[in-house]
N, C-alpha and C positions, 0 to 999 in steps of 0.2 A: 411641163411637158406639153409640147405641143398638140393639137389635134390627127396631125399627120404620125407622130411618132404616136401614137395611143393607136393607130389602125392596126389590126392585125396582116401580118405577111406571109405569104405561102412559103414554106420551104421545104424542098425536099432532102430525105436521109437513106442512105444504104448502112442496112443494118443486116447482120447475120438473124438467121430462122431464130436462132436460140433468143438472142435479145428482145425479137418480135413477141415469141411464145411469154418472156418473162415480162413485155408490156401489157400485152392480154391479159395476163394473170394480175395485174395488179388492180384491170377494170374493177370488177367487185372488189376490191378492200379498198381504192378510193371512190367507189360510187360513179367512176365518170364511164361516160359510153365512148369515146374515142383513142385510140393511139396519142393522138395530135395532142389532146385536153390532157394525158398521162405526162407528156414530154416539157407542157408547158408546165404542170400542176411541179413537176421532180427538178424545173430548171428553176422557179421560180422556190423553190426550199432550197437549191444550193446556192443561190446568190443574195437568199434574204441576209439582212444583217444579225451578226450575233448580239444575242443578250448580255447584257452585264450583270452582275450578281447580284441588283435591287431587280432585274427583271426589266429595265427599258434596252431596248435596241441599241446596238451601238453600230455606227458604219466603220470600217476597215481604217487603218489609220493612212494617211496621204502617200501615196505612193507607195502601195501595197496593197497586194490582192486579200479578196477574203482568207483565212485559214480553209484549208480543207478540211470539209465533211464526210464521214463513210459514206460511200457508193451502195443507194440504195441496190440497183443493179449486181451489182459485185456478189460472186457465192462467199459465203462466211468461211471462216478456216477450220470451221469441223466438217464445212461437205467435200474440203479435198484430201484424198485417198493419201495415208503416208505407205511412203515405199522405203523398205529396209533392206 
C-alpha cells in the first residue's frame, strides 16, 4: 500500500437522527470519541477477513465478495413489535 492510499480521506454521509443517536451510543462500548472513528472502527470489522477454523484469517475467495456479517446497526428481531 502506498503512502497516498494510507492517508486518511474526508467524507461526508447523510444519515437519519436514528442512526446518528445509535453511533453515539456505541462511543462508550468502543471507547472512541468520534462518529468518524465509530464508522471507520464497524467498516473495518465488516470487511476484515474471515477466520478459518485453526483461527488464521482467510481472504474471500477470487472473485467473490466477503460473506455477509450481521449489522451491527440493525435492530435484533426481538425489538420489532409482531402484529397479529
Amino acid at each position: 500500500m502506498s503512502d497516498e492510499e494510507r492517508q486518511p480521506r474526508t467524507v461526508s454521509l447523510k444519515l437519519s437522527a436514528a442512526l446518528i443517536a445509535r453511533l453515539d451510543g456505541l462511543k462508550g462500548e468502543y471507547g472512541l470519541r468520534s462518529r468518524g472513528a465509530i464508522v471507520e472502527r464497524l467498516l473495518n470489522e465488516l470487511f476484515a477477513p474471515e477466520p478459518d477454523q485453526s483461527g488464521e484469517a482467510l481472504p474471500p475467495p477470487k472473485g467473490r465478495a466477503a460473506s455477509p456479517r450481521p449489522n451491527p446497526m440493525a435492530p435484533s428481531m426481538s425489538a420489532v413489535p409482531w402484529c397479529w
